[in-house]
C-alpha positions in Angstrom: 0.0 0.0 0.0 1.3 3.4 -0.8 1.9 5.6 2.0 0.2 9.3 1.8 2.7 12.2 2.0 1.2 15.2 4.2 2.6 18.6 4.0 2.9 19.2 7.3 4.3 22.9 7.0 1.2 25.3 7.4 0.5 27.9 5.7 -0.3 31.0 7.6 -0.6 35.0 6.8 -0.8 37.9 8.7 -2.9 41.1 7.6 -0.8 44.0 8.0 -3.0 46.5 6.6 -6.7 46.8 5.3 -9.2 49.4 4.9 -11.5 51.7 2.4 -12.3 54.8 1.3 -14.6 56.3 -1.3 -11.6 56.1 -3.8 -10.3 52.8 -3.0 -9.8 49.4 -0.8 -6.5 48.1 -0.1 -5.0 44.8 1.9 -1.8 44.2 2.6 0.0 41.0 4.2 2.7 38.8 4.8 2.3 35.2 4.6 4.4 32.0 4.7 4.4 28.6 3.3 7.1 25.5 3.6 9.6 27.3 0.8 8.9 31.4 0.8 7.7 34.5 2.8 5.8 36.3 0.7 4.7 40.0 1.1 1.5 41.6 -1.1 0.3 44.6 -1.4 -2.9 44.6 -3.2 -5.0 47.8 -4.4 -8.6 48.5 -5.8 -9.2 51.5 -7.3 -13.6 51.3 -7.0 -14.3 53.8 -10.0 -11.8 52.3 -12.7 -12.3 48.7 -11.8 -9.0 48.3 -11.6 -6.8 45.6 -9.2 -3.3 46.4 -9.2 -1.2 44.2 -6.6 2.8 44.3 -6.1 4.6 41.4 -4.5 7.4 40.2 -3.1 8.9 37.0 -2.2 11.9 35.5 0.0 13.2 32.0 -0.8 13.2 30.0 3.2 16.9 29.0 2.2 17.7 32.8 1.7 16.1 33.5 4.8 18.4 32.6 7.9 16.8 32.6 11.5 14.3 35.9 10.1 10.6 35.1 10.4 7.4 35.5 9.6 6.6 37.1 13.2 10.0 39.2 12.4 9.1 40.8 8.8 5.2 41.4 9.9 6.4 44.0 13.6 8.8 45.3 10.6 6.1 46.1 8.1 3.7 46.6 10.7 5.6 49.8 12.1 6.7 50.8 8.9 3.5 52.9 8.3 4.1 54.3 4.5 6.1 52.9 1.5 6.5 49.2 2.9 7.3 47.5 -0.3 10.3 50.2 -1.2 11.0 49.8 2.9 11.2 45.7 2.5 12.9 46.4 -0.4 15.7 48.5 0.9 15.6 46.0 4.0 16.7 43.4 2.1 19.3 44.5 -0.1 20.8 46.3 3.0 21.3 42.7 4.6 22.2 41.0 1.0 19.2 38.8 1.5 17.9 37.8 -2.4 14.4 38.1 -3.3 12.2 38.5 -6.0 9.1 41.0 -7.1 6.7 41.2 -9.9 3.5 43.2 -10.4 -0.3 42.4 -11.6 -3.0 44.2 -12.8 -6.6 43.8 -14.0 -9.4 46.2 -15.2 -12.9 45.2 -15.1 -14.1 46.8 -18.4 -18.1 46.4 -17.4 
């Protein structure tokens, strides 16, 4: 009989940010998963329909001892500009990562 292999790492995020106005929502968290910490920062901008959402992520193996719990008090009391803040973080300590960038429009 074949054995079943369980993924026993859990996945887990942390909201750093939410909220609304008349002009737009946005969310922004950190999560983690058995290989990466990943950071998002995801805007919608209510009268274009638009999503945009940045993101970056940080390989476990390039990660030393820093954690989850570590990156989310550093985001959390970084209030403005966190992505260029993690950014800068990073390459300050030589720690590689990688970014990349969506978008959508709702044309209806």
């Amino acid at each position: 009989m074949d054995q079943l292999e369980l993924d026993l790492y859990p996945y887990r995020s942390k909201t750093i940010s939410e909220g609304e106005n008349q002009i737009f929502s946005w969310h922004d968290n950190i999560s983690e998963d058995k290989d990466k910490i990943c950071y998002h920062e995801s805007v919608y901008v209510k009268n274009q329909g638009m999503d945009l959402e940045d993101w970056l992520h940080i390989k476990r193996q390039n990660l030393g001892k820093l954690t989850l719990e570590y990156f989310y008090s550093l985001l959390k009391n970084s209030k403005k500009a966190r992505l260029s803040f993690l950014k800068k973080f990073l390459t300050r300590n030589k720690i590689v990562y990688e970014t990349g960038s969506w978008e959508s429009i709702d044309y209806n």
